[in-house]
Steps between C-alpha positions, in 0.01 A plus 500: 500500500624876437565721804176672398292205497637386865409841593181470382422170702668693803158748500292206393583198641290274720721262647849497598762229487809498745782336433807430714762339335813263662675301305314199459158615620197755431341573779179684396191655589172642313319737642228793389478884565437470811772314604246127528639198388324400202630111557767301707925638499690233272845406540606427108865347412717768353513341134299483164234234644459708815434827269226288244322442863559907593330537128218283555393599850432875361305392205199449710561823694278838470732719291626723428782308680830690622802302608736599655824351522791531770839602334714200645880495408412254156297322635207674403627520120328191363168562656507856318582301161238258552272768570580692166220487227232297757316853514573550876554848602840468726695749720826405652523614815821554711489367847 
């Protein structure tokens, strides 16, 4: 997505994806506006099947979805790549 289009889904968007990212897990959490989870936190492996899962537990998800993405040494790298093109409006975020 272009800067502008993640912008847009910043003024938009409905529910919110967290991610914190270690080097061999996801830990994540959905929530809406208001700060609710919308379903259970997930712990996802750090690696292409754990990302299809990441990808297929938003698809269901009110949207616009925002996710946004903690800025991990590498670590966090692949997820962004995986992430390119699936239509997912993501911020990294610097802890």
């Amino acid at each position: 997505m272009t800067e502008e289009s993640v912008s847009a889904v910043q003024q938009t968007a409905r529910t919110f994806v967290g991610v914190d990212v270690a080097s061999r897990k996801l830990d994540v959490v959905y929530v809406d506006a208001t700060g609710s989870p919308v379903r259970p936190r997930q712990t996802l492996a750090n690696d292409p099947q754990g990302f299809a899962e990441l990808l297929r537990s938003i698809e269901p998800l009110e949207g616009p979805v925002l996710l946004g993405c903690e800025s991990t040494a590498a670590y966090h790298r692949p997820l962004l790549v995986a992430l390119e093109g699936s239509g997912v409006a993501v911020v990294e975020l610097n802890p």
